[in-house]
N, CA, C and O atoms as a GROMACS GRO file, in nm:
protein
  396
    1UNK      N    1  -2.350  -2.518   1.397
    1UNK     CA    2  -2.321  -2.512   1.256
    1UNK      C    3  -2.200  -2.423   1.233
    1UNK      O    4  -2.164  -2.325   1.299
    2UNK      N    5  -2.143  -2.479   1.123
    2UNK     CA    6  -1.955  -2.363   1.102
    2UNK      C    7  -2.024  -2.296   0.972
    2UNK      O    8  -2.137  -2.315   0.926
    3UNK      N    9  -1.940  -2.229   0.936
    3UNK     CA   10  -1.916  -2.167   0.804
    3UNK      C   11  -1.799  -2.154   0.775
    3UNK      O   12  -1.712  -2.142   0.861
    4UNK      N   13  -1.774  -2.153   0.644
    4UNK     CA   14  -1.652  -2.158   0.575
    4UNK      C   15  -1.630  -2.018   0.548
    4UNK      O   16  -1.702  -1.951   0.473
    5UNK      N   17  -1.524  -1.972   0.614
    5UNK     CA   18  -1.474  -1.807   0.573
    5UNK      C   19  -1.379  -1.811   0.484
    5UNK      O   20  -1.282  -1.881   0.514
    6UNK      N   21  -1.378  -1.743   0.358
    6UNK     CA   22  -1.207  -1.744   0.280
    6UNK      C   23  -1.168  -1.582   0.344
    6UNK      O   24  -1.229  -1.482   0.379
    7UNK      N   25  -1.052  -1.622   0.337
    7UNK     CA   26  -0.969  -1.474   0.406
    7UNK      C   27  -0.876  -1.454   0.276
    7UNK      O   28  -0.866  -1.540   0.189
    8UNK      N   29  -0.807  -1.324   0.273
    8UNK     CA   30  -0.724  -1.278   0.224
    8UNK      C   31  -0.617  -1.207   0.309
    8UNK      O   32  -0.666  -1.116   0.376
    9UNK      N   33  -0.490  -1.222   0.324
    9UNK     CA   34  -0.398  -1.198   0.405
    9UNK      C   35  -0.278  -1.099   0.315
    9UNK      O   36  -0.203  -1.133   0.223
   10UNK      N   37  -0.291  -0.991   0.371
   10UNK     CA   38  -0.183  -0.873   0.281
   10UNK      C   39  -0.081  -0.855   0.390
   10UNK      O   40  -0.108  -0.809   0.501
   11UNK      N   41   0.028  -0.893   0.355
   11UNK     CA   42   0.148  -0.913   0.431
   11UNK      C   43   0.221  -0.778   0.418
   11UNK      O   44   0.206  -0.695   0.328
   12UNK      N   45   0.311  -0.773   0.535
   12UNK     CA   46   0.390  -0.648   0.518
   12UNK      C   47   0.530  -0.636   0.483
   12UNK      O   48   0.628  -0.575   0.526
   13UNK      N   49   0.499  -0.734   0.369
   13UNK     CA   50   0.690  -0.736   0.275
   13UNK      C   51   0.616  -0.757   0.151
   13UNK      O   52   0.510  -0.811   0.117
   14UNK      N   53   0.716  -0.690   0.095
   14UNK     CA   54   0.718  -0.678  -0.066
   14UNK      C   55   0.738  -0.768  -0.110
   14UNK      O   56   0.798  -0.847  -0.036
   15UNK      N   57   0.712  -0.811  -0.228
   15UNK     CA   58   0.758  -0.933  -0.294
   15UNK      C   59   0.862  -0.962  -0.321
   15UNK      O   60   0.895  -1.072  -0.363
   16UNK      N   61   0.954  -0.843  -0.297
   16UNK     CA   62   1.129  -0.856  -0.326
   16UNK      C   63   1.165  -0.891  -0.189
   16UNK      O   64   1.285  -0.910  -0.173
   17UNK      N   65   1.083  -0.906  -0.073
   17UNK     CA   66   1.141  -0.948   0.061
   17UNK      C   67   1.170  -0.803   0.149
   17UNK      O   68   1.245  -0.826   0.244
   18UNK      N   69   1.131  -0.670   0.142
   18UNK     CA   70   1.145  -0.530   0.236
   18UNK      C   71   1.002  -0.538   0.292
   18UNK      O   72   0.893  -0.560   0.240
   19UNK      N   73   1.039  -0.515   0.402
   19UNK     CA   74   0.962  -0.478   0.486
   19UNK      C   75   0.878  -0.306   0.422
   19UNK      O   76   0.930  -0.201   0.385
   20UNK      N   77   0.771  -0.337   0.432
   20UNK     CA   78   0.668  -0.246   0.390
   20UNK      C   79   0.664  -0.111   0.502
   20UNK      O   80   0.617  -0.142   0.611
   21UNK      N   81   0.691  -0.018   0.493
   21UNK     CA   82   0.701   0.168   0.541
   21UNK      C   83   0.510   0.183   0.481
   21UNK      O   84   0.446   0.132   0.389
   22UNK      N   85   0.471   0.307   0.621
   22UNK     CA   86   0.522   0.323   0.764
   22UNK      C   87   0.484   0.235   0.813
   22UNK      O   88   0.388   0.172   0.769
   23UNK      N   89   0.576   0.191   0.968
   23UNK     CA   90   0.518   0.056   1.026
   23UNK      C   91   0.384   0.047   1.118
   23UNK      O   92   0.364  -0.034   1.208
   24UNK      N   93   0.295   0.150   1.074
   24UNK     CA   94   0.139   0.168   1.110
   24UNK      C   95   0.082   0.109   0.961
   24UNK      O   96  -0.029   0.065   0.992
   25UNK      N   97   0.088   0.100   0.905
   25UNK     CA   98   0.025   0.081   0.766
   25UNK      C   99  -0.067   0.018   0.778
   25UNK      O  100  -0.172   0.071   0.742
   26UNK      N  101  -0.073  -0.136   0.836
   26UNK     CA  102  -0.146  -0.225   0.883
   26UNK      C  103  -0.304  -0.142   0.962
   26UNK      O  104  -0.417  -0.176   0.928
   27UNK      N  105  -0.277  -0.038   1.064
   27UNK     CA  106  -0.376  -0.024   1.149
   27UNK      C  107  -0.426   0.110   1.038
   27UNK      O  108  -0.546   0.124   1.015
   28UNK      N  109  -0.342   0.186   0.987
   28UNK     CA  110  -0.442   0.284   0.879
   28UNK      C  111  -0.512   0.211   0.753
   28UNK      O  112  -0.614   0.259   0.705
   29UNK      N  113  -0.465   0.118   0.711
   29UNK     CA  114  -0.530   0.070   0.578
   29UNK      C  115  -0.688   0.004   0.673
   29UNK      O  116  -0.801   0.024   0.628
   30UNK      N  117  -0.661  -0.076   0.815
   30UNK     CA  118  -0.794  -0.105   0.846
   30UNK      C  119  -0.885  -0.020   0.900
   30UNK      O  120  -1.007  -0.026   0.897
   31UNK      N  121  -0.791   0.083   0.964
   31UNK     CA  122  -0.899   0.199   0.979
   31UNK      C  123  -0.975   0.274   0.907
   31UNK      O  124  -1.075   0.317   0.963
   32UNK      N  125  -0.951   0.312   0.761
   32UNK     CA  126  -1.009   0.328   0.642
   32UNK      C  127  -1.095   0.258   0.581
   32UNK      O  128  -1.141   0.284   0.470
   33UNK      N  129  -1.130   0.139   0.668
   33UNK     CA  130  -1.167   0.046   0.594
   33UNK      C  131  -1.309   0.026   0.702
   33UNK      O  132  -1.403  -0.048   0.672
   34UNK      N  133  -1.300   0.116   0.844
   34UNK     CA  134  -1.392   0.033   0.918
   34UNK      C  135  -1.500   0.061   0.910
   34UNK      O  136  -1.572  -0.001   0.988
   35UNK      N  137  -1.550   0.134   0.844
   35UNK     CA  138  -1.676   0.140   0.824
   35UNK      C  139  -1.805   0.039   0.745
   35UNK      O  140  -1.927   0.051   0.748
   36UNK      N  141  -1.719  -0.060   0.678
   36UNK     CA  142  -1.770  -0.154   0.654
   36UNK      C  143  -1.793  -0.280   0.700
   36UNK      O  144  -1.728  -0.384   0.689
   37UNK      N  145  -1.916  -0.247   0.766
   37UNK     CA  146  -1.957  -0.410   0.856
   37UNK      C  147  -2.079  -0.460   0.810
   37UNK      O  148  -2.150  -0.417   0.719
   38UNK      N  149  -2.101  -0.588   0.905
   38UNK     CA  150  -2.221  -0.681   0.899
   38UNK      C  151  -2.336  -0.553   0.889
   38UNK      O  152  -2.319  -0.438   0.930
   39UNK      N  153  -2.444  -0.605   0.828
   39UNK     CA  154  -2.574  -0.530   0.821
   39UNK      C  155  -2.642  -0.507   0.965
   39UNK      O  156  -2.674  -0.608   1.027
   40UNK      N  157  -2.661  -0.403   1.011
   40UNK     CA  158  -2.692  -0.383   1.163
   40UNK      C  159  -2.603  -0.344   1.259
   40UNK      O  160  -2.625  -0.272   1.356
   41UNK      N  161  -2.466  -0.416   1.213
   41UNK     CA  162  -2.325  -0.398   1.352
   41UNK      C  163  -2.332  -0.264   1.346
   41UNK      O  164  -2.365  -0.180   1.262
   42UNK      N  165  -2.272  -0.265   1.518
   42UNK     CA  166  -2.201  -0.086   1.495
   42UNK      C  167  -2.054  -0.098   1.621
   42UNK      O  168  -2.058  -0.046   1.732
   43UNK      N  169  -1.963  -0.157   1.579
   43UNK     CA  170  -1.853  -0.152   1.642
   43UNK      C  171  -1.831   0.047   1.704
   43UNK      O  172  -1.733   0.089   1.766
   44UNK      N  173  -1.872   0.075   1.690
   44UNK     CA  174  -1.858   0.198   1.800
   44UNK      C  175  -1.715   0.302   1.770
   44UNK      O  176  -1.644   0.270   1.674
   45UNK      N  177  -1.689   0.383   1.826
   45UNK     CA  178  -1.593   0.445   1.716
   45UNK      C  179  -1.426   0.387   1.777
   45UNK      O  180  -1.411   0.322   1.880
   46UNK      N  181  -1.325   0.426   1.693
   46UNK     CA  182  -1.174   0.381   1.710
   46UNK      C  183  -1.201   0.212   1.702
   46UNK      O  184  -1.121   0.138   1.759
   47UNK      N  185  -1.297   0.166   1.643
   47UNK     CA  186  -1.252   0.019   1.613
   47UNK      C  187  -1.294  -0.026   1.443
   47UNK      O  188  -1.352   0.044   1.360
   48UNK      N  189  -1.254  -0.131   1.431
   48UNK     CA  190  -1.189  -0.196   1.347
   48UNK      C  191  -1.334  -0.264   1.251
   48UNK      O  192  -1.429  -0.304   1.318
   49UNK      N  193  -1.338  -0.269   1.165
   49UNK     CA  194  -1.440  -0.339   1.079
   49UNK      C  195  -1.402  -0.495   1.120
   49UNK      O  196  -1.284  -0.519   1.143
   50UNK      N  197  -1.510  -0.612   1.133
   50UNK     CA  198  -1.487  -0.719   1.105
   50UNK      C  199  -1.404  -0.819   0.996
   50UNK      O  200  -1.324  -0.912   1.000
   51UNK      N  201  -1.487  -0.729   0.881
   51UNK     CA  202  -1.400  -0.794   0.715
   51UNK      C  203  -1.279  -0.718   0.701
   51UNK      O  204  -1.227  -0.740   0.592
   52UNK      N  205  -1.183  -0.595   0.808
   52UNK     CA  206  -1.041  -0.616   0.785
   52UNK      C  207  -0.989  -0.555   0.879
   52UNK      O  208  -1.000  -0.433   0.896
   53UNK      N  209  -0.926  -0.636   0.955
   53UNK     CA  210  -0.853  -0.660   1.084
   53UNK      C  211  -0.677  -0.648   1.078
   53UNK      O  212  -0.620  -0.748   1.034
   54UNK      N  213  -0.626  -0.580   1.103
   54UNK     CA  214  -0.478  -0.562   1.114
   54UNK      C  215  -0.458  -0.690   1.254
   54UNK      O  216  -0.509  -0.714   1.363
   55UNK      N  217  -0.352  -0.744   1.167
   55UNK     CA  218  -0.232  -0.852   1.274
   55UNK      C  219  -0.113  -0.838   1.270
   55UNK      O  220  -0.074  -0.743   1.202
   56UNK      N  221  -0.024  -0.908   1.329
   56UNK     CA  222   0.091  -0.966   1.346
   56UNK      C  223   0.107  -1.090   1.294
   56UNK      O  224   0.015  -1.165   1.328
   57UNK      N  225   0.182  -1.134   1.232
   57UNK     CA  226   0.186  -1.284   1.189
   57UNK      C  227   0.297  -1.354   1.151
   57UNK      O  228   0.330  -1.364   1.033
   58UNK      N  229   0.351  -1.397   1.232
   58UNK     CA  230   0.523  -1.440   1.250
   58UNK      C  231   0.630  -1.341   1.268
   58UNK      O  232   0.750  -1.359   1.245
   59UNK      N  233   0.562  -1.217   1.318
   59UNK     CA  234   0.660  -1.094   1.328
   59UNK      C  235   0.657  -0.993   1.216
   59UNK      O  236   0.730  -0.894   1.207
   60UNK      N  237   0.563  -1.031   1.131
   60UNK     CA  238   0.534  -0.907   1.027
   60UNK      C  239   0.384  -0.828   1.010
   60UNK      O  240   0.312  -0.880   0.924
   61UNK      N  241   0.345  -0.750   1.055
   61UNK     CA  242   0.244  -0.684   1.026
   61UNK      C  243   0.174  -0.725   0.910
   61UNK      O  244   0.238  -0.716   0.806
   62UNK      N  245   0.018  -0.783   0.899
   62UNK     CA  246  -0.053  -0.815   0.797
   62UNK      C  247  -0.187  -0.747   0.817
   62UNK      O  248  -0.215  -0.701   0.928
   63UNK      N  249  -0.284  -0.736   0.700
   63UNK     CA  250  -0.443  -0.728   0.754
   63UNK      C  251  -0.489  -0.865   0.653
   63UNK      O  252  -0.454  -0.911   0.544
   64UNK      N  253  -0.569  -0.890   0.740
   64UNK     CA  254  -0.688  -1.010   0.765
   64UNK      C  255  -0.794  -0.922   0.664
   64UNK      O  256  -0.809  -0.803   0.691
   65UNK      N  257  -0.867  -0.980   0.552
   65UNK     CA  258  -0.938  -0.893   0.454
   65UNK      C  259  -1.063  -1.072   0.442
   65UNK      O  260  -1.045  -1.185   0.397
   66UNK      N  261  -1.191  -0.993   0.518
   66UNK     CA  262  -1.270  -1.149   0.466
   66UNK      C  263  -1.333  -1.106   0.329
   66UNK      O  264  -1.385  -0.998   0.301
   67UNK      N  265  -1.311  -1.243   0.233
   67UNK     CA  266  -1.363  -1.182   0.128
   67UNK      C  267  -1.500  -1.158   0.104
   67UNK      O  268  -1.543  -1.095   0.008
   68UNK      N  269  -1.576  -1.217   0.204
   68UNK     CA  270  -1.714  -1.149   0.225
   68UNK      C  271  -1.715  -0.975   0.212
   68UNK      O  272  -1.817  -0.926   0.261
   69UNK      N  273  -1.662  -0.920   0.179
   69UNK     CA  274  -1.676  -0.805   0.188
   69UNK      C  275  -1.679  -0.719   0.033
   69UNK      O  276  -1.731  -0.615  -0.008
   70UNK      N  277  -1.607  -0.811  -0.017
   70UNK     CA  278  -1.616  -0.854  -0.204
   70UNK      C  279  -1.738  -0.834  -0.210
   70UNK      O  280  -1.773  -0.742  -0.283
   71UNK      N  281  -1.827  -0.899  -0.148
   71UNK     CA  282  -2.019  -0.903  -0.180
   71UNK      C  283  -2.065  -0.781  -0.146
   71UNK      O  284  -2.132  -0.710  -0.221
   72UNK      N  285  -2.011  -0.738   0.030
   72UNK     CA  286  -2.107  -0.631   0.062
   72UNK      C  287  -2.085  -0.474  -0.004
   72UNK      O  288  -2.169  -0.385  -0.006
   73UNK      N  289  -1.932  -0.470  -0.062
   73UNK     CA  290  -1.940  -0.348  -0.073
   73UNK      C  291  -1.765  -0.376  -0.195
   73UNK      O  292  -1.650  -0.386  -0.153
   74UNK      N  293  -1.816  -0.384  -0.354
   74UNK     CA  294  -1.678  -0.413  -0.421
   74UNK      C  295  -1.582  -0.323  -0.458
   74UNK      O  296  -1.463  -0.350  -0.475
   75UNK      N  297  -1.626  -0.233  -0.468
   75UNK     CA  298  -1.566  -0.082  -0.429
   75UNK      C  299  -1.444  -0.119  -0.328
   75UNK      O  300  -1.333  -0.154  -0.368
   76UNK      N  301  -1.474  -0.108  -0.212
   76UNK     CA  302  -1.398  -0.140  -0.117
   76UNK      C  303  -1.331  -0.269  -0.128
   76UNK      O  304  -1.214  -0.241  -0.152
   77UNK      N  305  -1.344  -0.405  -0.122
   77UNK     CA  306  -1.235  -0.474  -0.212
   77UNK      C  307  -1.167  -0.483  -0.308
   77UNK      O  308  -1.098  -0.581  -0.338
   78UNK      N  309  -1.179  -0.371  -0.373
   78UNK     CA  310  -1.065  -0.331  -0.504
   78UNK      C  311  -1.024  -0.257  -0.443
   78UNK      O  312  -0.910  -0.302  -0.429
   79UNK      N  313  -1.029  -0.113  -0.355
   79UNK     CA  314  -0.934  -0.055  -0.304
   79UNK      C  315  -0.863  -0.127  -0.192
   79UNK      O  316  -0.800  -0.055  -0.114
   80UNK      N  317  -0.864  -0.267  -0.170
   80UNK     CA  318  -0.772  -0.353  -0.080
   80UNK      C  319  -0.658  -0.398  -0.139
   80UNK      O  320  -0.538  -0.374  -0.121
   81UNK      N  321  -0.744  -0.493  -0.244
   81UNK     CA  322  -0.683  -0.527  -0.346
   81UNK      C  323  -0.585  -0.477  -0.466
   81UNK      O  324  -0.525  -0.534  -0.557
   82UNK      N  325  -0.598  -0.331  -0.417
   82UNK     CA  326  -0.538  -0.219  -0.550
   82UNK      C  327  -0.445  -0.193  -0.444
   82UNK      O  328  -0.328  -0.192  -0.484
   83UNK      N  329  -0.461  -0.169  -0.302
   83UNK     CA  330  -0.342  -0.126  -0.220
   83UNK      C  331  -0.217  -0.232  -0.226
   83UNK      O  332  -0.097  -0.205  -0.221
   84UNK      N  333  -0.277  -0.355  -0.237
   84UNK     CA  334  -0.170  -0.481  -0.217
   84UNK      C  335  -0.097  -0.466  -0.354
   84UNK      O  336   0.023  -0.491  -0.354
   85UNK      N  337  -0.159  -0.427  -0.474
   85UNK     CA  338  -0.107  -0.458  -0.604
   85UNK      C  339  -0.015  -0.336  -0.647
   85UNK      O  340   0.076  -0.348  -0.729
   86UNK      N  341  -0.054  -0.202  -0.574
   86UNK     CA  342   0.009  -0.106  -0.583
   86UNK      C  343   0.170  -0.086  -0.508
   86UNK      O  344   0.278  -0.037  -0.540
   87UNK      N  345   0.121  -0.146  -0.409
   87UNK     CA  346   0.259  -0.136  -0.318
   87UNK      C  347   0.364  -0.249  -0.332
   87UNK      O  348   0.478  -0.253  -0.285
   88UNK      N  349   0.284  -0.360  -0.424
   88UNK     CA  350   0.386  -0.476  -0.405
   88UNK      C  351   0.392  -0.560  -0.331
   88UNK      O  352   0.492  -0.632  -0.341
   89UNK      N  353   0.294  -0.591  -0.225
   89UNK     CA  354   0.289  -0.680  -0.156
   89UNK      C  355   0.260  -0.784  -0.111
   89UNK      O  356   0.137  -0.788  -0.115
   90UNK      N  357   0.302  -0.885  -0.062
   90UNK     CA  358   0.285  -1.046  -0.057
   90UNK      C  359   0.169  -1.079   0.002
   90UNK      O  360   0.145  -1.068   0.123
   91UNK      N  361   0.086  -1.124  -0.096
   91UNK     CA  362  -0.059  -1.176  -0.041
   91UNK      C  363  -0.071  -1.292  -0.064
   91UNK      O  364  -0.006  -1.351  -0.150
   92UNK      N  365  -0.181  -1.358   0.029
   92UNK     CA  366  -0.219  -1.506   0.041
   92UNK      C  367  -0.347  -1.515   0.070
   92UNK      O  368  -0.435  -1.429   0.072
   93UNK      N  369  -0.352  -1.693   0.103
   93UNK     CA  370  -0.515  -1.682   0.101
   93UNK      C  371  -0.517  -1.808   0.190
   93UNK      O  372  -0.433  -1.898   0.199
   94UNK      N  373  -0.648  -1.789   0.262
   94UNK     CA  374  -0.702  -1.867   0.322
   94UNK      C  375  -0.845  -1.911   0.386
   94UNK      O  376  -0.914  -1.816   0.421
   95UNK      N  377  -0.888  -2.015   0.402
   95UNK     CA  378  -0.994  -2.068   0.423
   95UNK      C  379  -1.019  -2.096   0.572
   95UNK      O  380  -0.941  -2.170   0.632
   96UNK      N  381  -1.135  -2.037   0.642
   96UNK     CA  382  -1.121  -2.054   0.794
   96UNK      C  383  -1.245  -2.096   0.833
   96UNK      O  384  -1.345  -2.031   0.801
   97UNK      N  385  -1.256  -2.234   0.923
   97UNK     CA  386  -1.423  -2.244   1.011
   97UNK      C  387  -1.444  -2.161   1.115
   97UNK      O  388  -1.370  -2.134   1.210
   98UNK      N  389  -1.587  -2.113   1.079
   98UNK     CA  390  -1.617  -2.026   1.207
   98UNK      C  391  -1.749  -2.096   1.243
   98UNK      O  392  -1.836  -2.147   1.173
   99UNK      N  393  -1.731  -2.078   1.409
   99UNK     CA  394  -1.860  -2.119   1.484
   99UNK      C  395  -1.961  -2.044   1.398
   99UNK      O  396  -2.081  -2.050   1.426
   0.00000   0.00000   0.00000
Protein backbone atom coordinates (compact mmCIF):
# COMPACT_ATOMS: atom_id res chain seq x y z
CA UNK A 1 0.00 0.00 0.00
CA UNK A 2 1.49 3.88 -0.88
CA UNK A 3 0.48 6.92 0.73
CA UNK A 4 0.24 10.16 -0.58
CA UNK A 5 2.81 12.61 1.14
CA UNK A 6 2.38 16.51 0.30
CA UNK A 7 5.78 18.13 0.89
CA UNK A 8 6.66 21.64 1.14
CA UNK A 9 10.01 22.69 -0.35
CA UNK A 10 11.77 26.11 1.05
CA UNK A 11 14.34 26.94 -1.40
CA UNK A 12 17.47 28.84 -0.84
CA UNK A 13 16.85 32.02 -3.12
CA UNK A 14 14.83 34.77 -2.50
CA UNK A 15 12.19 35.61 -4.55
CA UNK A 16 14.23 38.40 -6.15
CA UNK A 17 16.62 35.44 -7.31
CA UNK A 18 19.88 35.86 -4.19
CA UNK A 19 20.98 33.21 -2.91
CA UNK A 20 19.89 32.96 0.79
CA UNK A 21 23.10 33.70 3.74
CA UNK A 22 24.51 31.65 5.83
CA UNK A 23 25.09 28.79 3.49
CA UNK A 24 24.29 26.32 6.58
CA UNK A 25 20.83 27.67 6.90
CA UNK A 26 19.34 24.64 5.40
CA UNK A 27 21.01 22.17 8.12
CA UNK A 28 20.20 24.81 11.22
CA UNK A 29 16.58 25.53 10.33
CA UNK A 30 16.32 21.40 10.28
CA UNK A 31 18.18 20.99 13.20
CA UNK A 32 15.81 23.14 15.20
CA UNK A 33 13.32 21.43 13.96
CA UNK A 34 14.43 17.76 14.91
CA UNK A 35 12.80 17.08 17.55
CA UNK A 36 9.71 16.56 15.95
CA UNK A 37 8.98 13.03 14.86
CA UNK A 38 6.65 10.08 14.26
CA UNK A 39 4.99 9.04 17.65
CA UNK A 40 7.53 6.52 19.20
CA UNK A 41 10.70 7.40 16.69
CA UNK A 42 13.84 8.36 18.29
CA UNK A 43 16.37 9.22 15.54
CA UNK A 44 19.12 9.44 18.19
CA UNK A 45 21.05 12.59 18.64
CA UNK A 46 22.86 14.95 15.61
CA UNK A 47 20.05 13.76 13.30
CA UNK A 48 17.45 15.16 11.46
CA UNK A 49 13.56 14.93 12.10
CA UNK A 50 11.71 13.01 9.34
CA UNK A 51 9.01 15.95 8.58
CA UNK A 52 12.19 18.35 7.77
CA UNK A 53 15.09 17.26 6.01
CA UNK A 54 17.69 19.72 4.50
CA UNK A 55 18.72 19.01 0.58
CA UNK A 56 20.35 20.05 -2.34
CA UNK A 57 18.20 20.51 -5.29
CA UNK A 58 19.63 21.55 -8.61
CA UNK A 59 22.53 23.18 -6.77
CA UNK A 60 20.62 25.20 -4.25
CA UNK A 61 20.18 24.29 -0.72
CA UNK A 62 16.40 23.55 0.24
CA UNK A 63 14.51 21.79 3.31
CA UNK A 64 11.98 19.14 2.54
CA UNK A 65 9.04 20.21 5.27
CA UNK A 66 6.21 17.12 5.23
CA UNK A 67 3.15 18.76 5.84
CA UNK A 68 2.21 16.07 8.13
CA UNK A 69 3.77 17.86 10.66
CA UNK A 70 1.03 20.76 10.28
CA UNK A 71 -1.09 17.94 12.29
CA UNK A 72 1.48 16.77 14.76
CA UNK A 73 2.72 19.81 16.12
CA UNK A 74 1.26 23.57 14.35
CA UNK A 75 3.35 25.58 16.31
CA UNK A 76 6.17 24.23 14.55
CA UNK A 77 4.73 24.61 11.01
CA UNK A 78 4.19 28.21 11.39
CA UNK A 79 7.61 28.68 12.60
CA UNK A 80 8.63 26.99 9.05
CA UNK A 81 6.36 28.71 7.39
CA UNK A 82 7.10 32.18 9.15
CA UNK A 83 10.91 31.46 8.40
CA UNK A 84 10.13 31.13 4.55
CA UNK A 85 7.79 34.29 4.72
CA UNK A 86 10.21 36.20 6.79
CA UNK A 87 13.25 35.77 4.79
CA UNK A 88 11.66 35.86 1.41
CA UNK A 89 11.97 32.76 0.15
CA UNK A 90 10.93 30.64 -2.83
CA UNK A 91 8.66 27.93 -1.80
CA UNK A 92 6.86 25.12 -3.53
CA UNK A 93 4.94 22.22 -3.20
CA UNK A 94 4.69 18.84 -3.75
CA UNK A 95 2.96 15.59 -3.69
CA UNK A 96 5.03 12.29 -3.16
CA UNK A 97 4.13 8.22 -3.05
CA UNK A 98 5.57 6.50 -0.33
CA UNK A 99 5.87 2.75 0.13
Amino acid sequence: MTHLVQQMFIHGLTLDGQRFRPSDWAERLAGVMSQFRPAGSYGGPNTYSPYVVPIVLDGIRCVVVDKRLRDLEPLAWKFVCDFAKDNNLKISEQDVQTP
